[in-house]
N, C-alpha and C positions, 0 to 999 in steps of 0.2 A: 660584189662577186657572189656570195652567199647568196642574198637577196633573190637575186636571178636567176641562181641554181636550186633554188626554194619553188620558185613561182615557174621553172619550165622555158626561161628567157632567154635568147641573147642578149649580152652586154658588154662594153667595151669602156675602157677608162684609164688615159694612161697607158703604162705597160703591160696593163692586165684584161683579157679578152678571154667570154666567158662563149661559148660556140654551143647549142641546145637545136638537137634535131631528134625526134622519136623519143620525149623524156631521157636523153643521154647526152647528158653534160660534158663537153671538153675543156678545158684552162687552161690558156696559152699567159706567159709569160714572155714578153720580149720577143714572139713569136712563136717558141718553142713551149709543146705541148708539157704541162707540169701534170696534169692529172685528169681522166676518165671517171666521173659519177655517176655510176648504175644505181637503180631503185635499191639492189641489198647489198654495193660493195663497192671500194673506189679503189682503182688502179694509181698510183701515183710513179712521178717518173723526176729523174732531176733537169732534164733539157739541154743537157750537157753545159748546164752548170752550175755547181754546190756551191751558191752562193748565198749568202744571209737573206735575201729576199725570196731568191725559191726555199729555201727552207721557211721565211715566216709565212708565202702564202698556204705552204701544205701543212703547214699548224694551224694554221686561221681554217682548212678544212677539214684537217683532224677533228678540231676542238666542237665542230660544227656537224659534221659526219661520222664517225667514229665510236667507239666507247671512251668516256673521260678518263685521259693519261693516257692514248694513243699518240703520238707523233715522231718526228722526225729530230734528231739530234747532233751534235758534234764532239768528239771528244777524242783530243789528238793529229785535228786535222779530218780524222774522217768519220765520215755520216753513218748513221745508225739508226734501227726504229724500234720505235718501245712499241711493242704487242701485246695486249692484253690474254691470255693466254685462261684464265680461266678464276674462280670464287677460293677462296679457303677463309672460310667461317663470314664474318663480314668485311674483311680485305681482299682485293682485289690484285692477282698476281699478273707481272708482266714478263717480259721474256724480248733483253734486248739483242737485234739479228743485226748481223752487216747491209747498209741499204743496197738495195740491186734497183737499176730503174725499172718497172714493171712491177715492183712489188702490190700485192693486193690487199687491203684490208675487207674482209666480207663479215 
């Protein structure tokens, strides 16, 4: 999945399809769209469903896309995303939101 949102490709594998027209990346899970890869930002979405697998694909694209400690979480039942928010000194601060589907990371 990475791989082919790296190189500009579509790719399909399983439950996981990777859709590449005009260098913008769609990933579909199960059908349902999980996430839009622009050159400087990724929309991520849950597919209408917060389920362990759409959360680890949009980790595996955090981890990939993102700044390191970006992702998606759970706690309590419901989803959350750690956002990197900005530097204090050489630690790196985040700032955890409730997820909304459509969120962006840029």
């Amino acid at each position: 999945m990475i791989q082919a949102i790296q190189q500009n490709k579509s790719w399909s594998s399983g439950n996981t399809q990777v859709i590449t027209e005009d260098n913008i990346s769609k990933v579909y899970l199960h059908g349902n769209q999980i996430a839009t890869i622009f050159e400087d930002s990724m929309t991520i979405y849950d597919g209408g469903w917060q389920s362990n697998t759409t959360k680890s694909r949009l980790n595996a694209l955090c981890n990939e896309f993102c700044v390191t400690g970006e992702g998606v979480f759970q706690k309590n039942y419901k989803w959350f995303v750690r956002k990197f928010v900005g530097q204090m000194g050489t630690e790196k601060v985040f700032k955890n939101e409730e997820f909304e589907s459509g969120y962006i990371f840029a």
